[in-house]
Every structure is written in structure tokens, then in C-alpha cells.
C-alpha positions as CSV (number, residue, x, y, z in Angstrom):
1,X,-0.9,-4.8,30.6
2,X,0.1,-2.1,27.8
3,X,-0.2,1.3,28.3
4,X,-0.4,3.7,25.4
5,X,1.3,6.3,25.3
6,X,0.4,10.2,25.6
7,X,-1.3,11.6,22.7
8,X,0.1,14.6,21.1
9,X,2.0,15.7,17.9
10,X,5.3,13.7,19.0
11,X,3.6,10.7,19.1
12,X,2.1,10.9,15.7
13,X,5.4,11.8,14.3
14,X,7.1,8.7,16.1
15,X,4.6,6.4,14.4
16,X,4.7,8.1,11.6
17,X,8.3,8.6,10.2
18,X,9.1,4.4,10.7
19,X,5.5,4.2,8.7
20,X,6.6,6.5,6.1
21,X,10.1,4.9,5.1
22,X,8.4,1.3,5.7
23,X,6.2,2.5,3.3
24,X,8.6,4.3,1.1
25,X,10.5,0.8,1.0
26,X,7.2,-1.6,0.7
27,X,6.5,0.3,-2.4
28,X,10.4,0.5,-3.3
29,X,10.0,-3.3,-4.0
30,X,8.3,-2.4,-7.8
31,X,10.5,1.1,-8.1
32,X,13.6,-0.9,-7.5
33,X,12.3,-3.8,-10.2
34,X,11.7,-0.3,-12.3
35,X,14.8,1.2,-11.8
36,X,16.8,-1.8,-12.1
37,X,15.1,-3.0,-15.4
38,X,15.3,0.1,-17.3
39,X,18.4,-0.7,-18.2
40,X,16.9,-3.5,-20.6
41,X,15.1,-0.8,-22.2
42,X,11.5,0.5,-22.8
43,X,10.3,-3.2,-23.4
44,X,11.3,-4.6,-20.2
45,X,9.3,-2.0,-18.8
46,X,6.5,-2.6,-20.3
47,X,7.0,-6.1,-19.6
48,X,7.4,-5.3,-15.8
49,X,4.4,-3.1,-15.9
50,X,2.0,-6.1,-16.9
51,X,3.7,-8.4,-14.7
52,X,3.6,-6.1,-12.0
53,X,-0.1,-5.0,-12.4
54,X,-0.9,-8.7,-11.3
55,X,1.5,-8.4,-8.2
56,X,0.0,-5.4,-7.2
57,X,-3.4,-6.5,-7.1
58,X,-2.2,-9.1,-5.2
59,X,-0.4,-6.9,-2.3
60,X,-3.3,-5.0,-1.9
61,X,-5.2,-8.0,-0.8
62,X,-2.8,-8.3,1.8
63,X,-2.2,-5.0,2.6
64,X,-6.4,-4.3,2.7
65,X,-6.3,-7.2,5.4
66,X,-2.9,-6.0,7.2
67,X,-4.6,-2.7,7.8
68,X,-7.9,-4.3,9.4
69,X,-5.0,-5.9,11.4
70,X,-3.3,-2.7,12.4
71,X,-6.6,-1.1,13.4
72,X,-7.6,-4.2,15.3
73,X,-3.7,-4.7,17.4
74,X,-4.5,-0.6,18.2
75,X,-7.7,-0.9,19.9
76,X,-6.4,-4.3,21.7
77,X,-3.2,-2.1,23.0
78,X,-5.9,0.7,24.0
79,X,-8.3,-1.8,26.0
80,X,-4.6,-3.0,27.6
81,X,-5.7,-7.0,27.6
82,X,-3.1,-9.5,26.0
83,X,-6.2,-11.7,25.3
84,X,-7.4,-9.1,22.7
85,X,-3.4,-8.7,21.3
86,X,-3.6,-12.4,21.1
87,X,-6.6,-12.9,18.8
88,X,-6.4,-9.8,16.9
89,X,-2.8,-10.9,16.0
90,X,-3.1,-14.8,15.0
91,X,-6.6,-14.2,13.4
92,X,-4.7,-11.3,11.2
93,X,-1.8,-13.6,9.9
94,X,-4.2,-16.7,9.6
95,X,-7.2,-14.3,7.5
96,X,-3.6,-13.1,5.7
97,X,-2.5,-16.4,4.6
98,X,-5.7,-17.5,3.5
99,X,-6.6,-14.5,1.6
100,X,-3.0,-14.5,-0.2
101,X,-3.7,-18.3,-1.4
102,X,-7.1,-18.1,-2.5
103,X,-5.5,-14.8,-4.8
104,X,-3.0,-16.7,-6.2
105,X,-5.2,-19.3,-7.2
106,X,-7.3,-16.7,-8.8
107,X,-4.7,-14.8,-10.8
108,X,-2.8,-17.8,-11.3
109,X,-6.1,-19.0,-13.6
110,X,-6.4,-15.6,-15.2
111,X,-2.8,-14.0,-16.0
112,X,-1.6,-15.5,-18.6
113,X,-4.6,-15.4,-21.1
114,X,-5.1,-11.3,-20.3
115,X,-1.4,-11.0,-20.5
116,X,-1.1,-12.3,-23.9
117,X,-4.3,-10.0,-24.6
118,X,-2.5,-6.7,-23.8
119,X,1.1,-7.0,-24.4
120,X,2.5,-5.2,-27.4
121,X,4.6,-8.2,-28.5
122,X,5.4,-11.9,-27.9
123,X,8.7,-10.9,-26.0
124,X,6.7,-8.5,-23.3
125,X,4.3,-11.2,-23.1
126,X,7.0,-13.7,-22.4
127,X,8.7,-11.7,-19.8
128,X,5.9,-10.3,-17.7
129,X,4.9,-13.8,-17.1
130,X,8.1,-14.8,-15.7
131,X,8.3,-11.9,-13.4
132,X,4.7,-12.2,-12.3
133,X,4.6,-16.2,-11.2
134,X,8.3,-15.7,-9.7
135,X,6.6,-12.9,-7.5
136,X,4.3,-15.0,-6.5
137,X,7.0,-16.3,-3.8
138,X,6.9,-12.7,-2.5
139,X,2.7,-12.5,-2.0
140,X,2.6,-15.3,0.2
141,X,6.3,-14.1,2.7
142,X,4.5,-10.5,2.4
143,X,1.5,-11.7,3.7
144,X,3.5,-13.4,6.6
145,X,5.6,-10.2,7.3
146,X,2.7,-7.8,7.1
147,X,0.4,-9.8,9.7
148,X,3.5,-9.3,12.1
149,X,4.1,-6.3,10.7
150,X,0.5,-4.5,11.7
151,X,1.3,-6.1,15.5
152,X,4.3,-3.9,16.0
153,X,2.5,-0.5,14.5
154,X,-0.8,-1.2,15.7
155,X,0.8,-1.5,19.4
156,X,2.7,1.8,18.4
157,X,6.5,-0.1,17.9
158,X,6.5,0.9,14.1
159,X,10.3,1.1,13.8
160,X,10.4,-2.6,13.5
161,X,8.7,-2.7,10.5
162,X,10.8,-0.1,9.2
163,X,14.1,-1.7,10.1
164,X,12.8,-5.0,8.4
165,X,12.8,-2.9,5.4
166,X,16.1,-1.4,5.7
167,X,17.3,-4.6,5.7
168,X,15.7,-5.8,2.8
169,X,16.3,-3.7,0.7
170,X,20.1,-3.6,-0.1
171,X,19.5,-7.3,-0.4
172,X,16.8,-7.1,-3.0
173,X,19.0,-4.4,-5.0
174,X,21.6,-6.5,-5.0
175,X,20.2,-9.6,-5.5
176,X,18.4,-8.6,-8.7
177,X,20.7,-6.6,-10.2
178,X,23.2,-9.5,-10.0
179,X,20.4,-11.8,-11.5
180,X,19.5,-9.5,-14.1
181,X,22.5,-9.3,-15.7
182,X,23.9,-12.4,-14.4
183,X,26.8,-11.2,-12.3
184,X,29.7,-13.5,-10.5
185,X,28.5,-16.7,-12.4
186,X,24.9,-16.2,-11.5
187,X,22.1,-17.1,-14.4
188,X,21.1,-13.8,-16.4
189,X,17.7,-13.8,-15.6
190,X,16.3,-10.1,-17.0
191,X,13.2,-9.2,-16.3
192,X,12.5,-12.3,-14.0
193,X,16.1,-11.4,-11.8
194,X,14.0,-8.5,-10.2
195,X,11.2,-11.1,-8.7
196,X,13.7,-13.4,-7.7
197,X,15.9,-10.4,-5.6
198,X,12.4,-9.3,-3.8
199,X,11.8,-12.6,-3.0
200,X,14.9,-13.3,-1.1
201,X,14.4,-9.9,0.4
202,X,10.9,-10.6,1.5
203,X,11.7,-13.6,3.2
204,X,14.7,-12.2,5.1
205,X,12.2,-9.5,6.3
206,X,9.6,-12.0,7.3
207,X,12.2,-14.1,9.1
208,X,13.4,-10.7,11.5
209,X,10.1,-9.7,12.2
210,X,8.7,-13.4,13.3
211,X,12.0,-13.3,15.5
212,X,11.3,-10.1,17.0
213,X,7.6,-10.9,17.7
214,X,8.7,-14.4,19.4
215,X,11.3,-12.1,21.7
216,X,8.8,-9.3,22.4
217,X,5.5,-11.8,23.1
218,X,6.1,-15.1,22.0
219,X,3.1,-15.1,20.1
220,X,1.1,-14.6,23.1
221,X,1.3,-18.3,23.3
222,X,1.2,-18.5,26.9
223,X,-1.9,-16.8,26.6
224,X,-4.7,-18.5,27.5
225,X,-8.4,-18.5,25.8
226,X,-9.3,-16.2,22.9
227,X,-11.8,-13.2,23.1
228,X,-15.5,-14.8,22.8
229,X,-14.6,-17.9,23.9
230,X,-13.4,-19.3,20.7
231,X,-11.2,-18.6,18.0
232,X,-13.6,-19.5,15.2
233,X,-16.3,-16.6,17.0
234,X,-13.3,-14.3,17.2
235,X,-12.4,-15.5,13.5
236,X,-15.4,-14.3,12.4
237,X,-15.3,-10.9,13.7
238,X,-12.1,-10.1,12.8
239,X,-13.3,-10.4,9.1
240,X,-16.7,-9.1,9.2
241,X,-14.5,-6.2,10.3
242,X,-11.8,-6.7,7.9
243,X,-14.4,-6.6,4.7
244,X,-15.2,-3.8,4.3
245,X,-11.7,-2.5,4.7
246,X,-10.3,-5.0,2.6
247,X,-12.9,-4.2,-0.2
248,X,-11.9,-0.8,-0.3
249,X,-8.2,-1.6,-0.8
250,X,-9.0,-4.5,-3.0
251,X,-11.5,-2.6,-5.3
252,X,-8.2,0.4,-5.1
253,X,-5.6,-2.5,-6.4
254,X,-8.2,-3.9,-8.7
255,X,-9.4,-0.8,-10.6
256,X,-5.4,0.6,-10.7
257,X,-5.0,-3.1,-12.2
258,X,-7.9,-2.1,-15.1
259,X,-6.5,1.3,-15.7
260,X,-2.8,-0.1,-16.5
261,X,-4.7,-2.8,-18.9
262,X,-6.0,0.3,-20.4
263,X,-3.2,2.5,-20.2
264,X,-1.2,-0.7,-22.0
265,X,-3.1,0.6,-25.0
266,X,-1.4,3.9,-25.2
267,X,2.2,4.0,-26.8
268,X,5.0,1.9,-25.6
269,X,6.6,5.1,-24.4
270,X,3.5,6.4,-22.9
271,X,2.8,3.3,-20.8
272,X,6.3,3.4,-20.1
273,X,6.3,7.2,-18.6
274,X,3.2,5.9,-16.1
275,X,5.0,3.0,-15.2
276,X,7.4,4.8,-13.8
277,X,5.6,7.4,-12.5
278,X,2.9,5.4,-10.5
279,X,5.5,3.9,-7.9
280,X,7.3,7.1,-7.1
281,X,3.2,8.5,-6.5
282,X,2.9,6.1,-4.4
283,X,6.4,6.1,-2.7
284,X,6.7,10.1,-2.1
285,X,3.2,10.4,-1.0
286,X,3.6,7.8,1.7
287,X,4.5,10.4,4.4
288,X,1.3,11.9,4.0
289,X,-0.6,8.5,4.3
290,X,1.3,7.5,6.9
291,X,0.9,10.8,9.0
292,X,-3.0,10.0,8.4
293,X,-2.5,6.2,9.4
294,X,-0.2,7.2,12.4
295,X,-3.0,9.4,13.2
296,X,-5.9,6.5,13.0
297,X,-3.7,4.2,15.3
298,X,-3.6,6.7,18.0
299,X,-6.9,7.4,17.5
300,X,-8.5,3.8,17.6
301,X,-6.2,3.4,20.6
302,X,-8.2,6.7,22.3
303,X,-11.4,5.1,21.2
304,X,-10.1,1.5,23.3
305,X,-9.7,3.9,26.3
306,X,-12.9,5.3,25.6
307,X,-11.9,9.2,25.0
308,X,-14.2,10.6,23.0
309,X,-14.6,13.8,24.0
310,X,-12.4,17.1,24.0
311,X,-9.1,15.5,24.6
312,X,-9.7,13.4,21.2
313,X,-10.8,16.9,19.5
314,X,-7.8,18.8,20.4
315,X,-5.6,16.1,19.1
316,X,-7.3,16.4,15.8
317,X,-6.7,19.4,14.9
318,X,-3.2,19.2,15.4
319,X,-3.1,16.2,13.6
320,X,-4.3,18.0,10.9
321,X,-1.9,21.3,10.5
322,X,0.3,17.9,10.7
323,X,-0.9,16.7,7.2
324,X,-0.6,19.9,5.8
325,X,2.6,20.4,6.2
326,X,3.2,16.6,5.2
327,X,1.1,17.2,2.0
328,X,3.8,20.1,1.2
329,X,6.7,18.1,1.5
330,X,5.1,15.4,-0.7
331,X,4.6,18.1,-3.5
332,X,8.4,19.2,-3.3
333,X,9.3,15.4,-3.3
334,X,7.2,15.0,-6.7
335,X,9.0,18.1,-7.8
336,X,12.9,16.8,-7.7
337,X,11.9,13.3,-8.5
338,X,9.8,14.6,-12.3
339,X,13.1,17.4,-12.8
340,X,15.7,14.5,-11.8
341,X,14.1,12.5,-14.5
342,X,16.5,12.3,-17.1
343,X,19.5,11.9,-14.6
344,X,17.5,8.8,-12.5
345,X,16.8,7.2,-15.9
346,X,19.8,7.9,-18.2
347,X,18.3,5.3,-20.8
348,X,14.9,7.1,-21.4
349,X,13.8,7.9,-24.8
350,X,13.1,11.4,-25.0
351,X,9.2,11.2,-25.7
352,X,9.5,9.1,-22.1
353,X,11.2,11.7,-19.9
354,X,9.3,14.4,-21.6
355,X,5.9,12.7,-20.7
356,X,7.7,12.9,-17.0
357,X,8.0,16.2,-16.7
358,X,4.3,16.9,-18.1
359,X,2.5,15.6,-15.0
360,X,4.2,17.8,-12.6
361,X,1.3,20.7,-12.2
362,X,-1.0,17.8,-10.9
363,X,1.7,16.5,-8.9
364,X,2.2,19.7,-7.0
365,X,-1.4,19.9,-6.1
366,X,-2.2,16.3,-5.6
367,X,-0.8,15.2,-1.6
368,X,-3.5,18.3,-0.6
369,X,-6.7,16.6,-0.8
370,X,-5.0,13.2,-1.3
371,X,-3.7,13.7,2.8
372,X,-7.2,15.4,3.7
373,X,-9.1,12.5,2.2
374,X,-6.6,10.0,3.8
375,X,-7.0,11.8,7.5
376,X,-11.0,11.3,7.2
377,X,-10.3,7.7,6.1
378,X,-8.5,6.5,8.5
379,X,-9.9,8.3,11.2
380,X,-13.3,6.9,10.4
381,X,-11.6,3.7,9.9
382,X,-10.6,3.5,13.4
383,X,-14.1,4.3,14.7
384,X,-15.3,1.6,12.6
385,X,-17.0,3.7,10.4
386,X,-15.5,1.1,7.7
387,X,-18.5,0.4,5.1
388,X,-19.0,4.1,4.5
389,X,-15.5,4.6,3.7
390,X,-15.5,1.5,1.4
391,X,-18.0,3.0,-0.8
392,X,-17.0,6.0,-1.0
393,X,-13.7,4.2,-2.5
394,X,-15.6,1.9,-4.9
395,X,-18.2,5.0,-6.2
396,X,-14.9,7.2,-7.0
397,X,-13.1,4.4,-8.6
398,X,-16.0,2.9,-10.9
399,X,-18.1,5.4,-11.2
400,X,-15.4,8.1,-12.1
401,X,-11.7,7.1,-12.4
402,X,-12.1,3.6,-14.7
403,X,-14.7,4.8,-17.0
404,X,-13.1,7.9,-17.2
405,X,-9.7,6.5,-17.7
406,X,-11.9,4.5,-21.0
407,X,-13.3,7.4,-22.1
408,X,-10.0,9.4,-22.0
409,X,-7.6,6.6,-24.0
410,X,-10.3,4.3,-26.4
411,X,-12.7,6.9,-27.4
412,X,-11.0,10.7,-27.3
413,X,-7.1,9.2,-27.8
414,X,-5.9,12.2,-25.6
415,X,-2.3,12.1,-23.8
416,X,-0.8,10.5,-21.3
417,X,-0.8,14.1,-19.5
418,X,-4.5,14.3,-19.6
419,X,-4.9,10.7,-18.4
420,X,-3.0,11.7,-15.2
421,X,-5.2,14.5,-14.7
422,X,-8.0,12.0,-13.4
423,X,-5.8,10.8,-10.3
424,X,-6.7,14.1,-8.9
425,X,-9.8,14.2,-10.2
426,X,-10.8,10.9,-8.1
427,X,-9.4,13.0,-4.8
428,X,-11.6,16.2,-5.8
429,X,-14.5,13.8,-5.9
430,X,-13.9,11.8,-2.5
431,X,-12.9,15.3,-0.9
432,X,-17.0,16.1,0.0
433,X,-18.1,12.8,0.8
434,X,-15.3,12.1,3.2
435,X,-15.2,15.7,5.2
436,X,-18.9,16.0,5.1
437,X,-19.0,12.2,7.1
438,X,-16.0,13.0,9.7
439,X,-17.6,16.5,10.8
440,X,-21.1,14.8,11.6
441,X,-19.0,12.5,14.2
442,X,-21.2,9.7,14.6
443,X,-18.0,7.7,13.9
444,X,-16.9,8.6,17.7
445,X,-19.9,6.7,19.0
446,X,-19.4,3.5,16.3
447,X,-16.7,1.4,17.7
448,X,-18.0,-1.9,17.6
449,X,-16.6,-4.4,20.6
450,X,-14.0,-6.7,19.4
């Protein structure tokens, strides 16, 4: 029997600083690849920014389905029965698997003809489908190591997560970077070296997480029975919970997917500044998602022990002067990291570095309602409020972002600086719809049985 812990501002900060730098190193897998191709010049970038559009979309199947997981694991460790750890856990890696294969399949078919459609020459072309099919090898380890992965943080052990990055890591740097430019009698590889080096990462972090989930529970495989009786009921409603959760992050990695096809259309040096730029978003603002996602595990784990009432207010609001200040070290982040531009990329043309510096203002308001919008989310998420947080997702992505995104770079031909303005314009237009939905409650009452 698990008991979770006490609720208060020191447990949201344990769960949340492993959850940050795992998620700071999850998204360091394609800023690595960055950092380590620009060498090869503006090109290669635009090669690994094709490439990498694929493998994105495909980590956000996993991740969608890995955080369905997570929320799953937490409500399990707040009901305290292993039979609910059990299920929740092998139906997450099985659903994680599956869904991994089926979008390999998928993009596998499609790739190659769209990559040829977009790229700028034969040579990007060329190299972005070398990088994307060798990261294939990483989609279907990932999708391993995140189902264990959401175990650990869904039962409130997120440092193992975090030290299967730090592990990783130096082994993907060096690995590629030996690859790339062919180092003590390895093959020179370029653009493809990156993949390769992630991949061995990957599966060195898969390998240490399986072992520490045999030595914490093997598996629960002593265990007997499933919740409902079977595991193709329980199956079942692990995904019809997992849908709408994986939709949102799906429809998320698809329409960024669509926007890089269309930002592929600007100049070389354009579509090179966002390429860079995207993965450090994403990487410095993952203390402020992961202060909101700390803050939905403990709070799916107060809905398992049915506390709904002041005790789950009050820890709320502190949760929330929480993101606020995590939303102001995010902006100072984006500050050093657009002024250290020149000095991280030493190779950049100047047009390049210049486009850098120019999304900075949006940058330094941006983790404000991107954090406020993420506490709503998740916190909905874990009262299984799921399908109105999906489409408030989808309606902000294809109803504003994409179009927009069209209008701004096939019709009006404005900058790349005015393109990035519309990241925050998708937050401003979430920002209603989610508080109005978390102040009504209802979510609080919603928690389905698992």
C-alpha cells in the first residue's frame, strides 16, 4: 500500500525540479542535434529542421499517451491499490508501443514525398531523410522509456526520470558529435550522426529505467488480476481516457509539424533562426510546464483520496503564486539564451542571429499565460475534465495559429518576427476558455473510476 505524500509547496517543487530538467533534457535531444549540426552550416539545419518535424510529430504521440499514463499511475498511487499501479502501468507501455508503430507506419508512407516537396534543394532533401528514418530507432526506445517513465512521476519518484536523462545525455553528445564528423575511425555521418547518438542514448535510458522499475516493483508481476476483471476491459479504459489527451498533444505536434512545412517557405536563414529557436521555447519553458504538471499529479492523487474540498483549494492557490514566479524565471531564461546568441552559435550568418534577437519582446511575455493556461490544463486534466481541454487545444491551433501562420507567410510575406508573434497569440486565445472552465469547478466532481 502507497501512501502519498503531504501536499504543500515542497512537494510540488520535489516533483517538479526532476520534471523540469527531464524535460529540459527530453527536448535537449533536437537542441543537441541543432547545436551539434550547425557546425555544417545553415543547410544542415534546414535539413535537420524537416527531418526533425517528422520526429517531433512522432514524440508527441508518445508523449500525448505517456501523460494519460502519468495521470492514470497518480490516481492509482492516490487510491493506494497495486492492482490499479499494475494495469495503469502495463496498459500505458503496451497503448505506447502500439501507438509508436502504427506512427511509424504512417510517416514512414508519407515523409519522403512531402520532404522532397519542401526542401530548398536536393542535398536538404537528401539529409533530412537520413536523419528522420535513423530516428525512427529512437520513437519506438522513447516510447519504452516514457511508459516507465510516467510510473515513476505519476507515483511521485520523478528523479528517476531525470537521472535517466542525465545519463543520456553526455552519451548522445558524444556519440553524435563523433559520428558527425567522424572522429577516432568512426564513419562521418553529418546530418544522420545526430540520430544515430540519440538513439544509443535513448536506449541506454530505456535500459536504466526498465531496471529500476523491475527493482522497485518488478512490474507488479506478482500481482494478481487486473482492475475490471480483465486486461482487455481495463485496456479499454485506459484509452478511452487516453484520447482525448492524446488528441490534444497529437493535434499540438501535428499543427507545429504544418507550421514548420510553412515556415520551410520563408528564407533559408529565416527557417533557420526558428529552428533554433523552437527547441530552446520549448526547453526553457519546461519549468513552468512542469510546475503545472507537478501540480496535476498531486492533484489527481488528492482527487484518488477523494479531497475535494478546502484542503485541495488552499493548495491551489499556492500552486499558483508557484507558476508565477516559474513563468518569471522562464522569461529571464529566454533572455540570456536570445543575447548569448551569437556566442552559442559562432557559425550564424548575421541575418540568422539577428532574426534571434528580434523575438525577444514576445519571449519575455510569453511563460505568463503559457504557465496560467498550462496550470488550468493539467489541473482539469487530472479531474478528467480531458475532452474540454482537447478542444480548446484543437480550436486555438486550427482555427487561429495554422491559418494564421498561412495567412502571415503565403499571402502578406511578413517576417519571421511577426510569425512568432502568433505563439503568443495562441496563449491570449486559450487564456479565457481555460480560466473561465477551472473557476466553474465541475472538474472536482468529474473523476471518472479507473
Amino acid at each position: 500500500m502507497n501512501t502519498p505524500a503531504p501536499r504543500n509547496m515542497a512537494a510540488v517543487f520535489n516533483l517538479a525540479w526532476p520534471l523540469t530538467l527531464k524535460a529540459m533534457m527530453l527536448h535537449g535531444i533536437v537542441v543537441i542535434d541543432a547545436w551539434l549540426v550547425s557546425a555544417l552550416g545553415e543547410p544542415a539545419l534546414a535539413a535537420m529542421g524537416l527531418g526533425g518535424a517528422f520526429a517531433g510529430l512522432l514524440l508527441g504521440v508518445i508523449l500525448a499517451f505517456s501523460n494519460a499514463t502519468q495521470i492514470r499511475v497518480a490516481q492509482a498511487f492516490g487510491s493506494g491499490r497495486d492492482i490499479a499501479l499494475k494495469t495503469a502501468l502495463q496498459a500505458g507501455v503496451f497503448i505506447n508501443v502500439i501507438a509508436a508503430l502504427l506512427g511509424m507506419v504512417v510517416i514512414g508512407a508519407m515523409a519522403a514525398p512531402l520532404i522532397d516537396l519542401f526542401a530548398h534543394t536536393d542535398w536538404i532533401a537528401e539529409q533530412a531523410r537520413l536523419y528522420l528514418f535513423t530516428f525512427l530507432v529512437v520513437i519506438i526506445l522513447e516510447a519504452i522509456g516514457q511508459g516507465f517513465g510516467s510510473h515513476f512521476n505519476g507515483c511521485g519518484k520523478t528523479i528517476m526520470p531525470f537521472l535517466s536523462h542525465l545519463i543520456a545525455i553526455p552519451i548522445n553528445v558524444a556519440v553524435s558529435y563523433c559520428l558527425i564528423h567522424g572522429l577516432y575511425g568512426l564513419p562521418e555521418l553529418g546530418v544522420m550522426g545526430a540520430a544515430v547518438g540519440s538513439a544509443v542514448a535513448s536506449l541506454i535510458r530505456m535500459l536504466f529505467l526498465g531496471i529500476g522499475l523491475w527493482r522497485l516493483n518488478r512490474f507488479y508481476l506478482g500481482t494478481e488480476g487486473w482492475l475490471h476483471d480483465s486486461f482487455a476491459i481495463s485496456l479499454r479504459r485506459h484509452l478511452v481516457f487516453a484520447l482525448p489527451i492524446a488528441g490534444t498533444f497529437m493535434s499540438n505536434a501535428f499543427s507545429n509539424y504544418v507550421c514548420t512545412l510553412l515556415f520551410a517557405k520563408m528564407s533559408v536563414n529565416q527557417f533557420a533562426a526558428m529552428t533554433l529557436i523552437q527547441p530552446w521555447v520549448h526547453v526553457a519553458g519546461t519549468f513552468g510546464i512542469a510546475w503545472a504538471m507537478a501540480t496535476g499529479i498531486n492533484v489527481a492523487q488528492l482527487l484518488g483520496q477523494d479531497q475535494k474540498g478546502p484542503e485541495l483549494d488552499i493548495f491551489l492557490r499556492r500552486a499558483w503564486r508557484g507558476a508565477l514566479i516559474a513563468a518569471a524565471i522562464v522569461a529571464c531564461c529566454y533572455i540570456f539564451i536570445c543575447l548569448s546568441a551569437e556566442q552559442l552559435y559562432g557559425a550564424l550568418e548575421p541575418e540568422t542571429t539577428a532574426a534571434l534577437l528580434s523575438f525577444l519582446p514576445v519571449l519575455l511575455i510569453l511563460p505568463f499565460p503559457k504557465g496560467s493556461n498550462a496550470m488550468c490544463g493539467h489541473t482539469l486534466r487530472a479531474g478528467g475534465d480531458t475532452v474540454y481541454v482537447m478542444n480548446i487545444f484543437l480550436s486555438a491551433q486550427w482555427l487561429f495559429r495554422v491559418p494564421m501562420t498561412a495567412m502571415f507567410i503565403l499571402w502578406w510575406d511578413l517576417s519571421v518576427t511577426w510569425v512568432f508573434v502568433l505563439f503568443l497569440g495562441e496563449e491570449l486565445v486559450k487564456f479565457p476558455l481555460f480560466h473561465l472552465r477551472f473557476l466553474k469547478g465541475e472538474w472536482k466532481r468529474g473523476l471518472q473510476e479507473m
